[in-house]
C-alpha positions as CSV (number, residue, x, y, z in Angstrom):
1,X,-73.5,-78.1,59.2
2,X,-76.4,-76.4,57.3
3,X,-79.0,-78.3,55.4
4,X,-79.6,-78.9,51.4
5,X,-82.4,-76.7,50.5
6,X,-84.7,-78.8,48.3
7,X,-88.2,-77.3,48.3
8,X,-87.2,-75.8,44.5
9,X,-85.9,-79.4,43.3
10,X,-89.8,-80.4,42.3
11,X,-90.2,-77.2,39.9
12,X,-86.6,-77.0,38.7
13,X,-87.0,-81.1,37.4
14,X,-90.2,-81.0,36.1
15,X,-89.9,-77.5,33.8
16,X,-86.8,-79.7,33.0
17,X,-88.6,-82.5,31.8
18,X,-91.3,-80.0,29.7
19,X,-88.4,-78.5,28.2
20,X,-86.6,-81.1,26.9
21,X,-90.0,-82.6,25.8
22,X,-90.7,-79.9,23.7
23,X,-87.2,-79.3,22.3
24,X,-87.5,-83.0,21.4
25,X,-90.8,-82.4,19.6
26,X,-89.7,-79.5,18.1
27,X,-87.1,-81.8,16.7
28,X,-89.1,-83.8,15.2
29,X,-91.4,-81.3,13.8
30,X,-88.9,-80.2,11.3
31,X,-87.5,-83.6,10.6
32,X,-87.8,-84.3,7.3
33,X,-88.9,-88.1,6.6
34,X,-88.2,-90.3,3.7
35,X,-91.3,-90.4,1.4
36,X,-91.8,-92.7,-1.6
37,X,-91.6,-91.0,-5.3
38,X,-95.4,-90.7,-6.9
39,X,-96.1,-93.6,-9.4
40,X,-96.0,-92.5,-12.7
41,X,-99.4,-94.0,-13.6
42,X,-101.3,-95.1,-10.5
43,X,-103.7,-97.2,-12.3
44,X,-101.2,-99.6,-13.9
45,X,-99.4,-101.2,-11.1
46,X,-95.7,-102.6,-12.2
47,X,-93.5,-104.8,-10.4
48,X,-90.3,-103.6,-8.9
49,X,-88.3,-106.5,-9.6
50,X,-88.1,-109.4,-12.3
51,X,-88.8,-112.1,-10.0
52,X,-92.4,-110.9,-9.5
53,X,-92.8,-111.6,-13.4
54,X,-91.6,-115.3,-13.6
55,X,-91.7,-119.0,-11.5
56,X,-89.0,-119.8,-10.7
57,X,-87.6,-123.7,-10.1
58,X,-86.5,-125.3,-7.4
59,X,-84.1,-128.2,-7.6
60,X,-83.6,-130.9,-4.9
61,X,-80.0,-131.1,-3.0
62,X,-77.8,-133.7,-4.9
63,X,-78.1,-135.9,-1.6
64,X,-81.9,-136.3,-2.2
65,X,-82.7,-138.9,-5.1
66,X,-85.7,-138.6,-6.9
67,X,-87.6,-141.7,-7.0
């Protein structure tokens, strides 16, 4: 029965590995990621929401008497 002939599995794994490593960073390289619109006026800094501009209250449960 003849042996498995491994002396190339070393070079054939590792240009492997760089391969896929730089398909991956290819990849990502022309991935385009989300980016924020520019503020209209960067100097005047608006809230997103209308719960940055108030207080708001906050009411005990009903099984909580005040006293």
């Amino acid at each position: 029965m003849p042996q498995l002939d491994t002396s190339t599995w070393f070079t054939t794994i590792v240009t492997m590995l760089l391969t896929l490593y730089l398909i991956t960073q290819l990849k990502l390289l022309n991935t385009n990621f989300y980016q924020p619109p520019p503020q209209k006026n960067p100097n005047k800094q608006t809230p997103s929401n209308h719960w940055q501009l108030k207080w708001t209250k906050i009411y005990l449960p009903h099984s909580q008497l005040q006293q």
